[in-house]
C-alpha positions as CSV (number, residue, x, y, z in Angstrom):
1,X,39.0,-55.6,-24.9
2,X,42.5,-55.6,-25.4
3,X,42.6,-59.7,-25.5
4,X,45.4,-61.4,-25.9
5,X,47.2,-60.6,-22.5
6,X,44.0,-60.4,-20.4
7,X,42.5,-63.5,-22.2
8,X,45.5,-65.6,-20.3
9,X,44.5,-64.5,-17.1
10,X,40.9,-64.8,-17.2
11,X,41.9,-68.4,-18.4
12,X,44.0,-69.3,-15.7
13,X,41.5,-67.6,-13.3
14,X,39.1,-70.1,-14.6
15,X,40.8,-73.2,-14.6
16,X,42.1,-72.1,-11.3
17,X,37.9,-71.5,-10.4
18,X,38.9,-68.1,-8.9
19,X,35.7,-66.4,-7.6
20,X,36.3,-62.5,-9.4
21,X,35.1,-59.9,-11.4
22,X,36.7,-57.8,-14.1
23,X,36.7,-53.6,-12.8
24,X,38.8,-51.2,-13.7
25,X,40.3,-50.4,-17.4
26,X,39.4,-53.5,-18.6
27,X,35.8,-53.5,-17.9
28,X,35.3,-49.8,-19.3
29,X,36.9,-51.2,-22.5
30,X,33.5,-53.9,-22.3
31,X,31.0,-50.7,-21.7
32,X,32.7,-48.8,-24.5
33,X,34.2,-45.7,-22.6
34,X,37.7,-47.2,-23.2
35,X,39.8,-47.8,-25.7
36,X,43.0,-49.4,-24.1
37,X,44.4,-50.7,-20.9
38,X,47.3,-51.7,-19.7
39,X,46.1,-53.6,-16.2
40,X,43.9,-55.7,-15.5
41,X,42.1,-55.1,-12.3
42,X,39.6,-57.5,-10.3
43,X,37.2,-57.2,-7.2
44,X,37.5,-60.6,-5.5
45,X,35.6,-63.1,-2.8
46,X,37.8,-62.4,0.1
47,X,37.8,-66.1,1.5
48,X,40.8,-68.5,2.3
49,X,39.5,-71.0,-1.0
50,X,39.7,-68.2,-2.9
51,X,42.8,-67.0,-1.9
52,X,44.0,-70.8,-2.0
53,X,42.4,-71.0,-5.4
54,X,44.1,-67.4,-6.2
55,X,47.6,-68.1,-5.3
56,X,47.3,-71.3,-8.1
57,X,46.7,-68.8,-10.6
58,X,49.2,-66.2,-9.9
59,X,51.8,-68.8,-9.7
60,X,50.2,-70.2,-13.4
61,X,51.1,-66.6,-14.4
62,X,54.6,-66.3,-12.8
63,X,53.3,-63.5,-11.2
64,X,55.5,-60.8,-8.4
65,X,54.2,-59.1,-5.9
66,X,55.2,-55.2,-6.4
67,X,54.3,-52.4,-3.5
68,X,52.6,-53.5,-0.4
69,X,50.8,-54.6,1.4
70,X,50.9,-59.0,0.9
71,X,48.4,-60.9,-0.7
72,X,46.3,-61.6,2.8
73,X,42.8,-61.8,3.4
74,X,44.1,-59.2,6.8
75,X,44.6,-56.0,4.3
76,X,41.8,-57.2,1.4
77,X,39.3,-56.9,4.0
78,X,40.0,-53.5,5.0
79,X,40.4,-52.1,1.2
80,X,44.0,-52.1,0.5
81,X,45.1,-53.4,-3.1
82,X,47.2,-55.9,-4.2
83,X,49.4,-55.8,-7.2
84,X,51.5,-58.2,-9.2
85,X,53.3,-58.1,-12.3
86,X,53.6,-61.1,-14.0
87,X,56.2,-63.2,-16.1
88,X,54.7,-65.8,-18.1
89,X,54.3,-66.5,-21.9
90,X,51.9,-64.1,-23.6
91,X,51.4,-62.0,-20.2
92,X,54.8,-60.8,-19.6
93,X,55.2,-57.2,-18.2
94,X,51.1,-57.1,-17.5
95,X,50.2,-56.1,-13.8
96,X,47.2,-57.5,-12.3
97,X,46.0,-55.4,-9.2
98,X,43.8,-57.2,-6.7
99,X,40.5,-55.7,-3.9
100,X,38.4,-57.0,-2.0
101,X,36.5,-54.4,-1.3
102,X,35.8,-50.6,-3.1
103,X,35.4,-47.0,-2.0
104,X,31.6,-46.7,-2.3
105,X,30.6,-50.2,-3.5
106,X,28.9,-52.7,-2.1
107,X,30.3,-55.9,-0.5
108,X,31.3,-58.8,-3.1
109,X,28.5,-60.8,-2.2
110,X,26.0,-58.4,-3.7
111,X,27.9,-57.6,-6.5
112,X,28.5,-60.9,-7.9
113,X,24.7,-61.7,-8.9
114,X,24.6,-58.1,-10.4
115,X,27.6,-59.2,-12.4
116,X,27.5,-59.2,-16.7
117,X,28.2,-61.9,-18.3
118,X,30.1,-61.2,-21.7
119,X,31.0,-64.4,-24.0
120,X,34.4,-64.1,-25.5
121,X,35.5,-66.3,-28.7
122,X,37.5,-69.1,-27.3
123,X,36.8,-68.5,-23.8
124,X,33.3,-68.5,-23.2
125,X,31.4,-66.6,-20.6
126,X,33.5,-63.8,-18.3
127,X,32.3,-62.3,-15.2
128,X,32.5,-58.3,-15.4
129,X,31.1,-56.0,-12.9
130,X,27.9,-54.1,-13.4
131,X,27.8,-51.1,-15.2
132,X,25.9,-49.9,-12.1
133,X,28.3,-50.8,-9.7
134,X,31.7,-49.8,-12.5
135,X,30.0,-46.4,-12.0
136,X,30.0,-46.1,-8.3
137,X,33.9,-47.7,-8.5
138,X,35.2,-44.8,-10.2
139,X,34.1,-42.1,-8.1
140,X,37.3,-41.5,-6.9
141,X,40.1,-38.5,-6.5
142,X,41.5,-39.3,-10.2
143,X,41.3,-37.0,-12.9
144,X,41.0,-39.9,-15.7
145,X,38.2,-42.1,-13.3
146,X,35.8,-39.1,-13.9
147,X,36.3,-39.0,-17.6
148,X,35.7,-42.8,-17.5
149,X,32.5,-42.2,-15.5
150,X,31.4,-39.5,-17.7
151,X,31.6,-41.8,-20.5
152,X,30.0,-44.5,-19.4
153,X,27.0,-43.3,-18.5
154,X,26.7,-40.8,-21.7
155,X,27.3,-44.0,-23.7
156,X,24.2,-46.2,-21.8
157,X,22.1,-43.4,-22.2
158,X,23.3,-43.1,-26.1
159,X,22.8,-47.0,-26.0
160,X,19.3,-46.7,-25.4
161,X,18.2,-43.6,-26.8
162,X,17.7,-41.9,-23.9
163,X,14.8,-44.4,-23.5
164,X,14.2,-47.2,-20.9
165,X,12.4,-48.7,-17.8
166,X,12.1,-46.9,-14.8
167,X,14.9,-47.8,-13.1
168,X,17.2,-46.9,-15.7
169,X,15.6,-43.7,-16.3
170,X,16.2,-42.7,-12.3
171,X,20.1,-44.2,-12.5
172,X,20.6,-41.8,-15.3
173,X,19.0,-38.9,-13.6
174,X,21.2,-40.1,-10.4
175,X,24.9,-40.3,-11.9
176,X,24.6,-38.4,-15.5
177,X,27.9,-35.9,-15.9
178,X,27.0,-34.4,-19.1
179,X,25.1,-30.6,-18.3
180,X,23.0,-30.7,-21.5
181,X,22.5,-35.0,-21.6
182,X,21.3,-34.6,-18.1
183,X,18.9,-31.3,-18.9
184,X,17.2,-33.4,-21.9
185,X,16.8,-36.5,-19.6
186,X,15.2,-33.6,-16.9
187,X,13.2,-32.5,-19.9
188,X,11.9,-36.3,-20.6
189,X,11.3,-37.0,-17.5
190,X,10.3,-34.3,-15.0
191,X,8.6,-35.8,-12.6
192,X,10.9,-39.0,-12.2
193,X,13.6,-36.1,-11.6
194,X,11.9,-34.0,-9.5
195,X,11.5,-37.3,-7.1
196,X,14.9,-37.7,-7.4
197,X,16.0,-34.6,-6.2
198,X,15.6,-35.0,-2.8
199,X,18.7,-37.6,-3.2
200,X,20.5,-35.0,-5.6
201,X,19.5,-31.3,-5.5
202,X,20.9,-30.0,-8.8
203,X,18.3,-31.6,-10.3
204,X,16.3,-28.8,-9.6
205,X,18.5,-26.8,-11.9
206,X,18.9,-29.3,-14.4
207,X,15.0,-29.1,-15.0
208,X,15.8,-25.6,-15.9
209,X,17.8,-26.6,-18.9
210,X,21.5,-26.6,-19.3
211,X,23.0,-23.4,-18.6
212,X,22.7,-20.7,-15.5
213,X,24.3,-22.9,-11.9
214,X,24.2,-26.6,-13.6
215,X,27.6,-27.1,-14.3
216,X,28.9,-25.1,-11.2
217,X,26.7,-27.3,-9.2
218,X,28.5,-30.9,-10.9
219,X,32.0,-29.5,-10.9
220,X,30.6,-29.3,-6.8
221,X,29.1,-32.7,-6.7
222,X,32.4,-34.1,-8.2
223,X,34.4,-32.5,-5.5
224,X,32.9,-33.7,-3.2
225,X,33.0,-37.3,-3.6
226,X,36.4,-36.5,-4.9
227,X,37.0,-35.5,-1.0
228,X,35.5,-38.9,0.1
229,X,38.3,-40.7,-1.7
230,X,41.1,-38.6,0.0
231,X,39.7,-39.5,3.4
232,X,39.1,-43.1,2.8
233,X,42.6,-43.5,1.6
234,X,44.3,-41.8,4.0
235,X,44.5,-44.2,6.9
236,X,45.5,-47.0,4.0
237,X,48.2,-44.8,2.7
238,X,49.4,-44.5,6.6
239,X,49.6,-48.1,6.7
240,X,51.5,-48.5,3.6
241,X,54.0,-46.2,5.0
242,X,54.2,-47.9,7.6
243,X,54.8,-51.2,6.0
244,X,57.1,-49.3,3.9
245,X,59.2,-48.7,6.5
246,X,59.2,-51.4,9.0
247,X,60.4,-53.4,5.7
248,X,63.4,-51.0,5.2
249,X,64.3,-51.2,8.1
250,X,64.0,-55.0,8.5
């Protein structure tokens, strides 16, 4: 983790007793896909003593608003981002982007007792999302999420020598990107992955090995959810606009 800048805010978010959890860049860095990150990017609770509890810490930070939409429980609840840059000692020039809520994840509630818990020297226990649920977050329409999902799973599966209790074994099977890492997991486990493939077919081929259709059939898979993003963005890019507008005008 790149520490010194993302150390202050997880600091102030604690003293502050902000209710979040460490996603994007950040959090990749923690599972080893990552090397660097600019951002630091957090799913909060989307309540008004958080927000309260929020705004204390962004203020701590000196931290701007940049883009829309406003930092309002109205547009976290229906998925929009908000992003700040901040100005204070030791953070200066670091944005902090803020959800509520994420394309294909569940609700906050159920991720926060999923959450890891990773102690930090001089800070003591951080809250960082699930690998699990970092997974399903970067499923998205960006070239470099893909590459980050990629690696994370290749690296749990490395982690663990391609070894580990059932539910592991079918999460692997379920989100590997890697034609020959998922073949060998196929290979390992055939029947756990022939279960699975009612939820996702290519495992059919996968069992075959790691050539013929496989990585056709991925590139497909990838596509597709790649489509989802577009269409759950769209109506919040339309509102930006909007937003956009009205405040040109204004």
């Amino acid at each position: 983790m790149t520490l010194s800048p993302i150390l202050r805010v997880l600091s102030v978010f604690r003293k502050q007793k902000v209710k979040a959890l460490l996603i994007g860049g950040q959090a990749c860095i923690v599972y080893g896909a990552a090397e660097f990150s600019r951002d630091s990017d957090f799913v909060i609770l989307a309540s008004p003593a958080n927000l309260a509890a929020l705004g204390r810490a962004l203020k701590a930070l000196k931290a701007s608003p940049v883009y829309f939409p406003d930092l309002s429980l109205h547009y976290l609840l229906k998925g929009h981002a908000c992003h700040f840059r901040c100005s204070a000692a030791g953070v200066a020039g670091l944005r902090v982007d803020l959800m509520a809520k994420m394309k294909g994840c569940e609700p906050f509630k159920k991720l926060w007792p999923r959450r890891n818990r990773v102690r930090v020297a001089g800070l003591g226990a951080i809250d960082i999302i699930s690998l699990e649920d970092l997974v399903n977050s970067k499923k998205t329409q960006r070239d470099k999420d893909w590459l980050m999902l990629a690696r994370l799973v290749e690296n749990d599966v490395f982690a663990h020598g391609g070894r580990g209790p059932a539910a592991k074994v079918r999460w692997w099977l379920a989100q590997a990107r890697n034609p020959e890492t998922l073949a060998r997991l196929c290979a390992e486990y055939p029947a756990q992955a022939r279960k699975l493939a009612a939820q996702r077919p290519l495992l059919r081929e996968a069992l075959k090995g790691a050539g013929g259709r496989l990585a056709a059939l991925l590139k497909k898979e990838e596509l597709a959810e790649r489509a989802k993003d577009v269409r759950y963005w769209a109506p919040l890019k339309k509102e930006l606009e909007t937003l956009r507008l009205s405040r040109e005008r204004a």
